[in-house]
C-alpha positions as CSV (number, residue, x, y, z in Angstrom):
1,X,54.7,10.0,-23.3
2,X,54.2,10.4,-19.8
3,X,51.0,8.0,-19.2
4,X,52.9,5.5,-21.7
5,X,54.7,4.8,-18.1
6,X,52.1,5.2,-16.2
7,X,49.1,3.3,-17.4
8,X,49.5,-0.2,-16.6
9,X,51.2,-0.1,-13.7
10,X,49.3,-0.2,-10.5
11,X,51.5,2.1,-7.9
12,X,52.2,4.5,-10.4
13,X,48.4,4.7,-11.2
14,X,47.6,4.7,-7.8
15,X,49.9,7.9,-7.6
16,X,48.7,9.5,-10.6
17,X,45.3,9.3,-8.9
18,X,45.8,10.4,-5.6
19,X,47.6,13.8,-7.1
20,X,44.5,13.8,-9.6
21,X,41.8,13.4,-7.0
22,X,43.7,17.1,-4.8
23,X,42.1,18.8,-8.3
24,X,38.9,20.1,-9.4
25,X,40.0,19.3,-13.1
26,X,42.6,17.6,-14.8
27,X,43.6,18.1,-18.8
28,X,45.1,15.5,-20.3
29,X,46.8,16.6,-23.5
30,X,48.3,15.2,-26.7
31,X,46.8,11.4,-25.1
32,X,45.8,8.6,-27.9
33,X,42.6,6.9,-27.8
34,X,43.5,4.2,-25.7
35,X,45.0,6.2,-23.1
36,X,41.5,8.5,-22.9
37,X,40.0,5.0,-21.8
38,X,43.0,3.5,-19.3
39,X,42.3,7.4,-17.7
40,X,38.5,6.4,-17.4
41,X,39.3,2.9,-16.8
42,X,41.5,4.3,-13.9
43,X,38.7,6.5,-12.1
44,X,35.9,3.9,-12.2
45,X,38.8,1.5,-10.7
46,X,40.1,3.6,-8.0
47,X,36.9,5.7,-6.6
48,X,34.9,4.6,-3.7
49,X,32.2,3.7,-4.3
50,X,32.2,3.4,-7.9
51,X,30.8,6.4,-9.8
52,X,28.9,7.0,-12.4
53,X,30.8,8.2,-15.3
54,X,30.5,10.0,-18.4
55,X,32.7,10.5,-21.8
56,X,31.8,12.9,-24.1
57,X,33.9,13.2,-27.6
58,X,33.2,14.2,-30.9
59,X,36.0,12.1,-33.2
60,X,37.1,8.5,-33.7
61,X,39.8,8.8,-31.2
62,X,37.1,9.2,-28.3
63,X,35.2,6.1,-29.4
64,X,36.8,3.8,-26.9
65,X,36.7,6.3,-24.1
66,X,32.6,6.8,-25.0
67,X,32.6,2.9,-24.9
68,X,34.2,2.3,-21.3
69,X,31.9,4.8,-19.4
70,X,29.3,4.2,-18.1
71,X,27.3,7.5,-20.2
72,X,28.8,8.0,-23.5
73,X,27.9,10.9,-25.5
74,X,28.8,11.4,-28.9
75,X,28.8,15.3,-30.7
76,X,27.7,15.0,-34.4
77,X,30.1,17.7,-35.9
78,X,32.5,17.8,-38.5
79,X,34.7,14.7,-37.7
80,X,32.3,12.1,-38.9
81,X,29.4,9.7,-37.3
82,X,31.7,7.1,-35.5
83,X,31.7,8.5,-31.6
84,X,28.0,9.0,-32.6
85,X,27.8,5.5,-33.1
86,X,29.3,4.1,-30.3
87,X,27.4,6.6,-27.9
88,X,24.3,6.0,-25.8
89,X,23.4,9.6,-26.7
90,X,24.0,11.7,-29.4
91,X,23.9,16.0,-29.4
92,X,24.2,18.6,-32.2
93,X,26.7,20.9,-29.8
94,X,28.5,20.7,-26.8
95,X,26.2,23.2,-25.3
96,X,23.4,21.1,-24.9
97,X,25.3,19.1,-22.4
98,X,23.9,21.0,-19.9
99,X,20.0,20.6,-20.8
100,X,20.9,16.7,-21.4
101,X,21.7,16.6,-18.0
102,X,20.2,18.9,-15.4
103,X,16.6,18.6,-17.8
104,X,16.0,15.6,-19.6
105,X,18.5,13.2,-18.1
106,X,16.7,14.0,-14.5
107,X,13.0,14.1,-15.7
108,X,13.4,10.5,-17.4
109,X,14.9,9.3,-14.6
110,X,12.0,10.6,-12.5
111,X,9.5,9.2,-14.8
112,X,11.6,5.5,-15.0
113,X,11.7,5.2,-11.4
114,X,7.9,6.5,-10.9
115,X,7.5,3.7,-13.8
116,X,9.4,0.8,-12.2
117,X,7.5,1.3,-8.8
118,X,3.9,1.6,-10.4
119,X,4.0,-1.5,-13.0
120,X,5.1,-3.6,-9.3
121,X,2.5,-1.9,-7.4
122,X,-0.4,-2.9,-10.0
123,X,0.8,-6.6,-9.9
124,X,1.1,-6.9,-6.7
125,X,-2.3,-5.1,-6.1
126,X,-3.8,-8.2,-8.6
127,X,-1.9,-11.2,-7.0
128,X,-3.2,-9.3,-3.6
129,X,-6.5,-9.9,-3.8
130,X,-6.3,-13.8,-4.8
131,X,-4.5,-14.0,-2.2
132,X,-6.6,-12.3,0.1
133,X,-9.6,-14.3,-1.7
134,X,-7.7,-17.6,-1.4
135,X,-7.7,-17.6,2.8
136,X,-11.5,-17.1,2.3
137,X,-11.8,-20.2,0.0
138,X,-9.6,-22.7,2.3
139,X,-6.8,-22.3,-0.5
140,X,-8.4,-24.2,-2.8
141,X,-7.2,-22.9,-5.5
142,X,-10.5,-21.4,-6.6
143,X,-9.8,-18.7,-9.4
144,X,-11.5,-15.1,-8.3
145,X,-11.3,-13.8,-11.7
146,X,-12.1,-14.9,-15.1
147,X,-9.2,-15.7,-17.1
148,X,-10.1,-13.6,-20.1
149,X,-10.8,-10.6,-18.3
150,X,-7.3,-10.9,-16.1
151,X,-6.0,-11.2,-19.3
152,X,-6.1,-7.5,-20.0
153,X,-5.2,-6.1,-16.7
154,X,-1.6,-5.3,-17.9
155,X,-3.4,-2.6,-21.3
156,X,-6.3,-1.7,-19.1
157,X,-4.5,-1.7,-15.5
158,X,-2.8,1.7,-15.6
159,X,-0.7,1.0,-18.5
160,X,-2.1,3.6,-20.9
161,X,-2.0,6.4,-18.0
162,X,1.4,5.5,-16.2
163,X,2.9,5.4,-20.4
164,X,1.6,8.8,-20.4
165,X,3.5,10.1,-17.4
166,X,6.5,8.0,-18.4
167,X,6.6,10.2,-21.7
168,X,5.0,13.5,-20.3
169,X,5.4,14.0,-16.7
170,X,7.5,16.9,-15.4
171,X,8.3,17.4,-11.4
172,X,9.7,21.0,-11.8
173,X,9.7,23.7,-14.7
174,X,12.2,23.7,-17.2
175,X,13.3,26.9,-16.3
176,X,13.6,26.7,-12.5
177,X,15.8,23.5,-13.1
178,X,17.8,25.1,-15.4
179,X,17.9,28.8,-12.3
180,X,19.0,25.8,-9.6
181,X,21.0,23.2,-10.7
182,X,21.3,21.9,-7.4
183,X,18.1,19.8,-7.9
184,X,20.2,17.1,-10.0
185,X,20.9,16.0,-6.7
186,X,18.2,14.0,-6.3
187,X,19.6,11.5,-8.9
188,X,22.4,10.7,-7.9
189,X,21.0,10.2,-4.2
190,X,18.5,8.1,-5.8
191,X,15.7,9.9,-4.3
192,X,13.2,8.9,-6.5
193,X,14.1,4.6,-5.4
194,X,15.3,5.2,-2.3
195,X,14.4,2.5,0.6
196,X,11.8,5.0,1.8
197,X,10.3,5.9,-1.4
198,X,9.7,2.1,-2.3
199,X,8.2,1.6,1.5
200,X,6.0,3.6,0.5
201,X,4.8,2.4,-2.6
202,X,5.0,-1.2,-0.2
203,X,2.7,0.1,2.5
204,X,0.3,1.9,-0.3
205,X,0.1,-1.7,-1.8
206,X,-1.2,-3.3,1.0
207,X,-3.7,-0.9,2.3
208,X,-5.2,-0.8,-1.1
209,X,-5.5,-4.0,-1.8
210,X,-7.2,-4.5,1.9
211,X,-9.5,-1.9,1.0
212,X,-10.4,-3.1,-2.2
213,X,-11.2,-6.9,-0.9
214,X,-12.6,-6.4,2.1
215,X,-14.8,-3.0,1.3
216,X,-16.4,-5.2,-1.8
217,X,-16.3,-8.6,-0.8
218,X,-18.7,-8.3,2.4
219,X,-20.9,-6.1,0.6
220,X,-22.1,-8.0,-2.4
221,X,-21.2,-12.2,-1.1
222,X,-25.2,-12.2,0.0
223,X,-26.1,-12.6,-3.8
224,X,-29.1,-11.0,-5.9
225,X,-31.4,-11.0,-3.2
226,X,-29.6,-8.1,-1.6
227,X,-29.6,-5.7,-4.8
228,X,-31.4,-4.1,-6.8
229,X,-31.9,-1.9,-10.0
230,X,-34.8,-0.6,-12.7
231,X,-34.6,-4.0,-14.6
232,X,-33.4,-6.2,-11.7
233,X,-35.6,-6.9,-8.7
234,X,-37.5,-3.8,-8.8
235,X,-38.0,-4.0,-12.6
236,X,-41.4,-5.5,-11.4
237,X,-42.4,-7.3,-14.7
238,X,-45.2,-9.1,-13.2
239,X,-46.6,-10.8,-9.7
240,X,-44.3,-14.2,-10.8
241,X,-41.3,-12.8,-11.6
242,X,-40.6,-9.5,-10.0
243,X,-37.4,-8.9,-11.8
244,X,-33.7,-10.7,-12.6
245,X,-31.7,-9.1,-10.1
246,X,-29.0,-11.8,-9.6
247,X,-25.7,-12.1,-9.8
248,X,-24.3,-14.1,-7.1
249,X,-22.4,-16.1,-8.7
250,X,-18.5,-16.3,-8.5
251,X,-18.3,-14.4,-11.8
252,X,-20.0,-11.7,-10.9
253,X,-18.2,-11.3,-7.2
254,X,-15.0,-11.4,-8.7
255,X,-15.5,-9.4,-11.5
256,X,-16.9,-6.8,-9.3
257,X,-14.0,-6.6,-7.1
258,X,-11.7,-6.7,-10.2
259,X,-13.3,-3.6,-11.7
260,X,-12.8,-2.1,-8.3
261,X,-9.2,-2.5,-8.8
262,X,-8.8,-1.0,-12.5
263,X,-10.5,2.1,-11.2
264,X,-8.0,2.2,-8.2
265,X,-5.3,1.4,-10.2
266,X,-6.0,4.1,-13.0
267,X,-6.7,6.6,-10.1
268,X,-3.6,5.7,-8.6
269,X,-1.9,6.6,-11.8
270,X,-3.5,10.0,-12.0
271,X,-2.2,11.2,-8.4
272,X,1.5,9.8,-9.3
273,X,1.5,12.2,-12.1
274,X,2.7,15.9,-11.7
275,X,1.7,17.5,-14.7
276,X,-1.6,17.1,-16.3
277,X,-1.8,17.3,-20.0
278,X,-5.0,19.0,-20.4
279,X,-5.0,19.5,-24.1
280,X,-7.0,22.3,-26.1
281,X,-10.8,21.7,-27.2
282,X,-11.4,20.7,-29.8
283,X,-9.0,18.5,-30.5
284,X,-9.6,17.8,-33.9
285,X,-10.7,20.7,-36.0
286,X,-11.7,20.8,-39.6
287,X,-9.1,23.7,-41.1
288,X,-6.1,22.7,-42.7
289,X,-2.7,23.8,-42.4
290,X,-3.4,25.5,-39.5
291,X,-2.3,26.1,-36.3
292,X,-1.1,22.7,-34.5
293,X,-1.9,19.0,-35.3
294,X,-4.3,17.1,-33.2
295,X,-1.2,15.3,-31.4
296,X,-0.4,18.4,-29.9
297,X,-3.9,19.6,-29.1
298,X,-4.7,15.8,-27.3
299,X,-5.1,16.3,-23.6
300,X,-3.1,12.7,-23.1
301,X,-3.6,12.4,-19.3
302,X,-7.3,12.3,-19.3
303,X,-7.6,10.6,-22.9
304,X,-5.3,7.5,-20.7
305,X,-7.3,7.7,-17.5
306,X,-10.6,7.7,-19.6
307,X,-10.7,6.1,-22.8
308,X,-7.5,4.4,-22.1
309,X,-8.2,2.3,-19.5
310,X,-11.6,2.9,-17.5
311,X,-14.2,2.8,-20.7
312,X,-12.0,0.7,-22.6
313,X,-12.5,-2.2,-19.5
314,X,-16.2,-1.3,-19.8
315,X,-15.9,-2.0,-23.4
316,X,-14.1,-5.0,-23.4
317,X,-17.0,-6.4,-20.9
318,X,-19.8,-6.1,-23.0
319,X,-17.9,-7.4,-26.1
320,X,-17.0,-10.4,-24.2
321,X,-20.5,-11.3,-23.3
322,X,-21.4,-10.7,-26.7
323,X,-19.0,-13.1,-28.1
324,X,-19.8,-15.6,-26.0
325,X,-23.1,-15.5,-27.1
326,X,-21.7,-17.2,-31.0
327,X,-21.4,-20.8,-29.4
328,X,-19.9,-23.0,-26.9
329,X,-16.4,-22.0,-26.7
330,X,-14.1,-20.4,-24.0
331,X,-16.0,-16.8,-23.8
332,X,-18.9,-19.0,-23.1
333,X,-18.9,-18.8,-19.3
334,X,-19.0,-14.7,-19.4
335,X,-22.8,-15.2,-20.9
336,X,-24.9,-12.4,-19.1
337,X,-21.9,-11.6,-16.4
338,X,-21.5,-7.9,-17.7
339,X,-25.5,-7.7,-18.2
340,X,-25.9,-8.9,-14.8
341,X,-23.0,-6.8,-13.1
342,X,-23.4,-3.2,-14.7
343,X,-27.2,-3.3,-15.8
344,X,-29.6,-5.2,-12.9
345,X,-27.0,-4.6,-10.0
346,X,-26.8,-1.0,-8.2
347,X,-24.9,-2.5,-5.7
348,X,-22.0,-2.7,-8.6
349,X,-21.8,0.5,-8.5
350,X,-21.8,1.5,-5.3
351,X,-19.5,-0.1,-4.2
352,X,-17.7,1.1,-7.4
353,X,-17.7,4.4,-6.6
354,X,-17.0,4.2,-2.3
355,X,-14.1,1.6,-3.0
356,X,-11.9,3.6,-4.8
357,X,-12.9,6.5,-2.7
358,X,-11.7,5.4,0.3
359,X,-8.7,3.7,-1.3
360,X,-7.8,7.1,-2.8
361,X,-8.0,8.6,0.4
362,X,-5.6,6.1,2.4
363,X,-3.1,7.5,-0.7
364,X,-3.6,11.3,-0.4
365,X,-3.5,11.1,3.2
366,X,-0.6,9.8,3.1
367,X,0.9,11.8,0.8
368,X,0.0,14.9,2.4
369,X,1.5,13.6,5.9
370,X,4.7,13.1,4.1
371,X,4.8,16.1,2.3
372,X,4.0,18.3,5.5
373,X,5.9,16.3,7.5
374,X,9.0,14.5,5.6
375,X,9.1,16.8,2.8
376,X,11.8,15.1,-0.1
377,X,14.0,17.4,-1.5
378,X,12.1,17.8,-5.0
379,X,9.0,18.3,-2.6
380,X,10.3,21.6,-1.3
381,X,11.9,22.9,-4.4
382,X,8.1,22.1,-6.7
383,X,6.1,24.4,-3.4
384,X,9.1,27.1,-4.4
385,X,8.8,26.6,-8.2
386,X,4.8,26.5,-7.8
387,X,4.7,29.8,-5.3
388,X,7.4,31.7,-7.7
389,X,5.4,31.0,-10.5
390,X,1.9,32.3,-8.8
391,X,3.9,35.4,-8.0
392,X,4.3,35.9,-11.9
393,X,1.0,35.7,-12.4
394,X,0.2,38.3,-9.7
395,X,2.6,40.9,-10.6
């Protein structure tokens, strides 16, 4: 009867706060469903700055508190389904609260915010090089890669690997979360997007795309003459015609420093992730009914670096020469480009494999300065979860 006064009028709710705010819990008893959202209406409205909030209910008289949080979790139980269908999230048990929160609430926003950053790093990585390629060309306008083949840089640009550690990747062990709870800190101090986390991820941009260009570009703009390989110029068919070693045309160069890219992207993927999924060989076995299914048996991380994104791009290369082989249509242009880049040119892959060396090594160099030097909070607490559990494997 109390907040009937109260809520609604802004002194008094003022007052009710500031007494409210001097405790480390208040119970609000006998209140109707309205009321349980004014109350939560009235922290969000009165806290500075605003806070996150969270309602939690089981029955139809919590449904409009679960509705003005900001979190609302409903209890499947006895009462019915209705505050689990108005929540964002739904539990068998109160008790789970607690792994909802300190486990699975902080991994996934680990993984979002490790997901936001990498999907603007890979596009800004692409638009990167035509830019870089565009003061080279006296902004012409000249496209560096082929439109078919930038096509798929979004499936074969890290997206099958960074999906991967969206839906696997774990900074710290269950159980150490669950020993120090203290590490949930680092979500609501968004650690994970801070401004010197996505600094970072700015800086790393740059460099690699810098690297990428301009350790490719210099290397093969000279042409075929420059190269070669067992059926290019030292295939050495006969005195006229030593060999078909070119490739310098502009679909060649670019596609050469666009493969470049997908492996630096897809490696750049692999380092971002801190738990590999190595799977159990074989994956796929011929008994029945026993043990687990293949799903469980996949190693995911190296079936997304692999077959998800670096052979599927080599894949998609040699099928779009072949197509373009049917007739005079838009694949036509690609005619011999994958022949001529992967088969008669070494130089494709040396500078395939040195590129994305060096690239990788502006990123682990820097990640090793800051982890030695600027250590984050999660940082320090995965060297103490990672030394306590080689100690268990000592003893």
């Amino acid at each position: 009867a109390a907040l009937k006064h109260i809520l609604g009028d802004p002194v008094l709710e003022e007052m009710l706060f500031a007494v409210a705010s001097c405790c480390e819990s208040v119970i609000a008893c006998r209140v109707s469903p309205i009321q349980k959202a004014l109350l939560l209406k009235m922290v969000r409205k009165y806290v500075s700055p605003t806070p996150t909030t969270l309602a939690i209910g089981d029955g139809a008289n919590d449904v409009g508190m679960i509705q003005e949080a900001h979190i609302g979790i409903g209890i499947s139980g006895l009462e019915g389904q209705q505050a689990v269908n108005a929540s964002d999230f739904s539990i068998a048990q109160f008790r789970y609260l607690e792994s909802l929160l300190l486990i699975h609430g902080r991994w996934n926003f680990m993984r979002m915010s490790k997901t936001v950053l990498f999907f603007f790093y890979k596009n800004a990585a692409l638009i990167g090089t035509l830019m870089v390629f565009s003061s080279h060309c006296m902004h012409s306008g000249t496209p560096l890669y082929d439109p078919w083949v930038i096509s798929v840089f979004n499936f074969v640009g890290g997206s099958i690997p960074i999906i991967c550690m969206g839906v696997f990747d774990r900074d710290l062990p269950r159980d150490y979360v669950l020993q120090n709870p203290e590490v949930y800190r680092s979500g609501p101090q968004n650690e994970f997007l801070s401004f010197r986390m996505t600094f970072r991820w700015v800086a790393m941009t740059i460099i690699q795309t810098l690297t990428i260009y301009h350790f490719t570009a210099p290397v093969i703009d000279l042409g075929g003459g420059s190269t070669s390989a067992f059926k290019g110029l030292m295939g050495n068919w006969d005195r006229d015609v030593p060999g078909d070693g070119e490739g310098g045309d502009l679909k060649v160069f670019g596609t050469t420093i666009y493969s470049n890219l997908i492996y630096v992207v897809t490696l750049k993927a692999f380092f971002e992730t801190r738990s590999l999924i190595h799977g159990e060989f074989p994956t796929f076995t011929c008994r029945r009914n026993v043990g687990e299914g293949w799903p469980n048996r996949m190693g995911y991380t190296w079936v997304g670096v692999s077959w998800g994104s670096v052979i599927f791009y080599i894949w998609f290369l040699y099928m779009y020469e072949l197509i373009g082989r049917r007739g005079v249509t838009s694949f036509f242009d690609f005619i011999y480009v994958t022949r001529h880049l992967l088969n008669m040119r070494s130089i494709t892959w040396m500078v395939s494999i040195l590129t994305p060396v060096i690239a990788c090594i502006w990123d682990v160099t820097g990640k090793v300065y800051s982890n030695m030097y600027y250590p984050t909070q999660t940082q320090i607490h995965s060297e103490i979860a990672s030394r306590e559990f080689k100690n268990e494997l000592v003893s």
